[in-house]
C-alpha positions in Angstrom: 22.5 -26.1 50.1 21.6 -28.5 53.1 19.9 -27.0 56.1 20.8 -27.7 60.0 17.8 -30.3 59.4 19.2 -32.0 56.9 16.8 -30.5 54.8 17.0 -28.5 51.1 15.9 -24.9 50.9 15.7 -22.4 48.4 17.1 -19.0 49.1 14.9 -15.7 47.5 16.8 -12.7 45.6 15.0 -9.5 47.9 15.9 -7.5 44.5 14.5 -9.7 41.9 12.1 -11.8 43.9 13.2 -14.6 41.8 14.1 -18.2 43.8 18.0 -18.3 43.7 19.2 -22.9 43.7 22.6 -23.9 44.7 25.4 -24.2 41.5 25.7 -27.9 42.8 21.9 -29.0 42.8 21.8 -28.3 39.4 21.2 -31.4 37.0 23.1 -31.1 33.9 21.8 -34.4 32.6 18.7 -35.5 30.9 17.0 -37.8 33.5 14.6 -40.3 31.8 11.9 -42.2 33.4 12.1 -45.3 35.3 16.2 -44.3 35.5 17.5 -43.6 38.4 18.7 -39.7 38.5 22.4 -38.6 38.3 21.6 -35.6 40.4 18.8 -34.0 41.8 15.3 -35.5 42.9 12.3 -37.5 41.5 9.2 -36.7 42.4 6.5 -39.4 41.2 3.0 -38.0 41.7 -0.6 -39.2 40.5 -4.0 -36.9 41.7 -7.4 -37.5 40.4 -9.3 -34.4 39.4 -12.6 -34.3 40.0 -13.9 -32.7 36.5 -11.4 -31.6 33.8 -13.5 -28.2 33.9 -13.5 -27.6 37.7 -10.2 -27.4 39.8 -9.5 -25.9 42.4 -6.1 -25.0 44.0 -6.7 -27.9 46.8 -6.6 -30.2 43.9 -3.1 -29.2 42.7 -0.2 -31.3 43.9 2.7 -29.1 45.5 6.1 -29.9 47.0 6.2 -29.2 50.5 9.7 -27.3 49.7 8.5 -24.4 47.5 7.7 -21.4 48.7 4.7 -19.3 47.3 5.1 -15.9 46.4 1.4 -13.5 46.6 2.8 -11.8 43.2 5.4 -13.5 40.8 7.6 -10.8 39.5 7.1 -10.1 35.2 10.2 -11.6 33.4 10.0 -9.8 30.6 8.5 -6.2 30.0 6.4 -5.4 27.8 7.9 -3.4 24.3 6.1 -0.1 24.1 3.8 -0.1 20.8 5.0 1.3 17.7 3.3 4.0 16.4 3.0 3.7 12.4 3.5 7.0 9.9 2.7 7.8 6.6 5.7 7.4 4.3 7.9 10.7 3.6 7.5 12.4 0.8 10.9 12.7 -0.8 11.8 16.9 -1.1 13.3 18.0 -4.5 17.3 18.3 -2.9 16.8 14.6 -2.1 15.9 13.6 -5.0 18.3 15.2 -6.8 20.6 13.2 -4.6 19.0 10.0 -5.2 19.0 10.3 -9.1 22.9 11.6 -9.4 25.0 9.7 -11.6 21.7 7.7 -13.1 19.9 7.8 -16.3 16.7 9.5 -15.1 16.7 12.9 -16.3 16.4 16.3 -13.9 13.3 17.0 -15.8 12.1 14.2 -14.5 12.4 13.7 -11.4 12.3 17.5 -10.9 8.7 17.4 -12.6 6.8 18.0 -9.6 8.6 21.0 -8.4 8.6 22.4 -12.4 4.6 21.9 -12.3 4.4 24.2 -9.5 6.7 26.7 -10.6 4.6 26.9 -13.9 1.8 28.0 -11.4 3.5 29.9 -9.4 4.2 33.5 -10.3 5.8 34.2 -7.3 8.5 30.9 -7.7 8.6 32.2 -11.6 10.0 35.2 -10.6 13.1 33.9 -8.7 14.2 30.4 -10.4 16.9 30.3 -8.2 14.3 29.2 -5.5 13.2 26.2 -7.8 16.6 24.4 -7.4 17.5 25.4 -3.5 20.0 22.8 -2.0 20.8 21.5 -5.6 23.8 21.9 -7.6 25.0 21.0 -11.1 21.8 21.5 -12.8 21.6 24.4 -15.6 17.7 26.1 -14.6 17.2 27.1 -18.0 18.3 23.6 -19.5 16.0 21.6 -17.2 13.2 23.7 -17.8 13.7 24.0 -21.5 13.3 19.9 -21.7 10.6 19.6 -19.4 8.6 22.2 -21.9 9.7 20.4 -24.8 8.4 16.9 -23.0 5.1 16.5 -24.3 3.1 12.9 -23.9 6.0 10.6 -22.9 5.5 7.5 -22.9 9.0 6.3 -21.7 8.2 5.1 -18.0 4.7 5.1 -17.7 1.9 4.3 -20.4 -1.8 4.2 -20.5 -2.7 0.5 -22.4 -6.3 0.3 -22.1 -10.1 1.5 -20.8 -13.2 0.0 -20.9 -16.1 -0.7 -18.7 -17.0 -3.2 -16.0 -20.5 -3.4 -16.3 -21.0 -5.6 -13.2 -19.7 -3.1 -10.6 -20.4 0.3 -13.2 -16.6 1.1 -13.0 -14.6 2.3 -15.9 -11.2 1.0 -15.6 -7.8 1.6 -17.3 -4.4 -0.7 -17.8 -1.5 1.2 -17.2 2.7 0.2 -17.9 5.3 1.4 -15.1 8.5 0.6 -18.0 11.5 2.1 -15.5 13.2 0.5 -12.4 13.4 4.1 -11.0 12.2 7.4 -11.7 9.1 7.2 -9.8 10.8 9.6 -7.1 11.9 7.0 -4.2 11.4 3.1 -3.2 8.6 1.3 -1.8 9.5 2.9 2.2 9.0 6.1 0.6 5.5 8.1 -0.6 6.8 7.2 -4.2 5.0 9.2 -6.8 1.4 8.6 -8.3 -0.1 7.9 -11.9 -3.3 10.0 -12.0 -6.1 8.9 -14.7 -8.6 11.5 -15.4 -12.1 9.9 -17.0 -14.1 11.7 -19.9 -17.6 10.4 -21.6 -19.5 11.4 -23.9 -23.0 10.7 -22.8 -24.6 12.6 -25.9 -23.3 16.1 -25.7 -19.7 15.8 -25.9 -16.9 15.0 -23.3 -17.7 15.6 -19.3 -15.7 15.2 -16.5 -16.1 12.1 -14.5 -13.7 12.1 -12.0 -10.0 11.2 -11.4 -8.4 7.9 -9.6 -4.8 7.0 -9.1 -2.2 4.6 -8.0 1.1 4.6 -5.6 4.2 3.6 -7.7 7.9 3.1 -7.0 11.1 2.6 -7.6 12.2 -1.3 -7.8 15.5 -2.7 -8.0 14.4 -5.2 -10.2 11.4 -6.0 -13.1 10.2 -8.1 -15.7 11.2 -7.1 -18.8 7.1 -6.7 -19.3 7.4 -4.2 -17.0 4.7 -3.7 -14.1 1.1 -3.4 -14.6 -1.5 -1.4 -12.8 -5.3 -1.9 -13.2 -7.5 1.6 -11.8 -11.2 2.3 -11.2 -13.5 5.1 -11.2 -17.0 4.4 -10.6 -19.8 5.9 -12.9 -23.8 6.1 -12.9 -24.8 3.7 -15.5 -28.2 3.3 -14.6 -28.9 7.0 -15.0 -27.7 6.6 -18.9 -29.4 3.5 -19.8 -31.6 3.6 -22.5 -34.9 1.5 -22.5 -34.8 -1.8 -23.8 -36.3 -1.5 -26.6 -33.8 0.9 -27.4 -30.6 -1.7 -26.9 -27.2 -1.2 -26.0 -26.0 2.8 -26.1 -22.7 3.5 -27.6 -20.6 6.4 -25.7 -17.2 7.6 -26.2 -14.5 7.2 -23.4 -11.6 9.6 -23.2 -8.9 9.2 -20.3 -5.4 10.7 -20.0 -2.7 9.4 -18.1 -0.7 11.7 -16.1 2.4 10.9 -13.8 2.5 12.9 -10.8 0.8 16.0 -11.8 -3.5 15.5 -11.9 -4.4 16.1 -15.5 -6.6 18.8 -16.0 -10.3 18.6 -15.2 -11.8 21.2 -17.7 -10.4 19.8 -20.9 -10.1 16.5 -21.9 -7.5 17.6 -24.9 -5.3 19.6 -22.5 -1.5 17.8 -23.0 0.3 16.4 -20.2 4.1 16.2 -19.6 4.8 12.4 -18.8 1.8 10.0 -19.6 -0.9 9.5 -22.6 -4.2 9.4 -23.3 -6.6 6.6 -25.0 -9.7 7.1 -27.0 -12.3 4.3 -26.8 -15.8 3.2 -27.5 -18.1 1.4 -24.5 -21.4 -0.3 -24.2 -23.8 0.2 -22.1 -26.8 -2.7 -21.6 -30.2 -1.4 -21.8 -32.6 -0.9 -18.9 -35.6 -3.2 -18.8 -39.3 -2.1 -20.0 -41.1 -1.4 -16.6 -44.8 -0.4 -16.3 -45.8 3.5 -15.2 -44.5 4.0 -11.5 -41.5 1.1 -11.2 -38.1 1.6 -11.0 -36.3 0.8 -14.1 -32.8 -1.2 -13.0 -29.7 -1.9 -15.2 -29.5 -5.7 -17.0 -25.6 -6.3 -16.5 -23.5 -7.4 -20.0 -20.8 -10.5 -19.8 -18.4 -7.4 -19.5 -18.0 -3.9 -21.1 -15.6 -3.9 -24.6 -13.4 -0.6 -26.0 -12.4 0.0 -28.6 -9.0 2.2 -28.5 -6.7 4.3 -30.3 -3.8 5.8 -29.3 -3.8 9.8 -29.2 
């Protein structure tokens, strides 16, 4: 585009704001230095700056041919943020829906719901609510086997316990066996293996606490299966014995439950899908302070158990 002058000028999209160049002053070929160009202009241009920290606009080289613009319109608008949610619990219809035509039994993966009911006089008395939205399943069949499912070991298995002296954690190994049956994939809330702690500091089995750990569905595993390490911390210190004394032996008890807590006021109570382990920890002695000190914990290598299966 050639003005009356002889000169080039740009034209400016009102709409847009953007600077519009004539189809034919467009270069479609690479132009290299020191070569002369095809099409279009060379501009040669050499400035010295006065500090490479300090410049000002004065000190910038522009071509007497472009038009400034006070506010250079945004090429590309920003994408709004995205917001993050929890992942959905899976309701018992869906996963009835999810399961159909595989191996995982409706006792299963209808556990949850079932460990409700069981508490639930008001569901007990209608157990056509228990199964709302999902057909070809007996009530009485799938209750009957999940009654008759005591301590299963078939997806999920507590390994081992034992103590981590350094950080005063008791910690268990458990086994997910099963591709599936863990109630949805990893974009869903899955299901959870609860471990419930018991020690016998001197006058029989109390109630430490309880941890757990997300699991899944997977399309594929190791023929190992996967394993899971969990942690619940404990007061050592408070059980130490003098030094003098050495290492105290307590009993460990903890019992493996999938998706249900196990209970928390006895450590024999049986669970429906999971197991529990038996072991023996030790726990260093404290060190020989004079009257007034503070008695602290000398850390072992690593805690030891010994385990049987229950």
């Amino acid at each position: 585009m050639v003005s009356p002058n002889d000169e080039r000028v740009v034209s400016c999209d009102p709409a847009t704001g953007l600077h519009l160049v004539p189809k034919n002053d467009l270069c479609r070929a690479q132009n290299l230095p020191g070569e002369a160009a095809e099409c279009g202009e060379a501009l040669e241009a050499q400035k010295q700056m006065d500090s490479p920290d300090r410049i000002s606009p004065a000190t910038i080289p522009i071509a007497a041919n472009v038009k400034l613009i006070d506010k250079a319109p945004r090429a590309v608008q920003p994408e709004p943020a995205i917001l993050s949610s929890r992942p959905r619990l899976l309701s018992a219809a869906e996963l009835h829906q999810l399961y159909a035509g595989t191996s995982v039994p409706a006792h299963r993966y209808l556990s949850g719901l079932l460990s409700t009911a069981a508490t639930s006089p008001a569901i007990a008395l209608d157990p056509v609510k228990w199964f709302a939205g999902i057909s070809q399943v007996d009530p009485s069949s799938v209750v009957a086997a999940w009654l008759n499912t005591n301590g299963s070991t078939e997806y999920e298995q507590l390994n081992s316990i034992g103590l981590d002296a350094k950080t005063s954690r008791l910690t268990g190994l458990l086994t997910v066996k099963q591709r599936s049956g863990y109630d949805g994939g990893p974009l869903t809330a899955g299901s959870r293996e609860f471990v419930a702690f018991w020690v016998d500091w001197g006058a029989g089995f109390q109630y430490e606490g309880t941890t757990s750990v997300a699991v899944h569905d997977f399309s594929s595993l190791p023929a190992i299966g996967l394993e899971y390490v969990v942690f619940l911390p404990v007061d050592l210190i408070a059980h130490a014995q003098p030094g003098g004394k050495g290492a105290k032996k307590v009993k460990v008890r903890a019992v493996l439950s999938w998706n249900t807590p196990p209970s928390t006021t006895d450590p024999c109570a049986p669970v429906v899908w999971g197991n529990s382990l038996d072991g023996v920890i030790l726990i260093s002695p404290g060190i020989n302070v004079s009257s007034g000190a503070i008695s602290s914990l000398r850390y072992a290598p690593a805690g030891f158990c010994l385990r049987t299966m229950s």
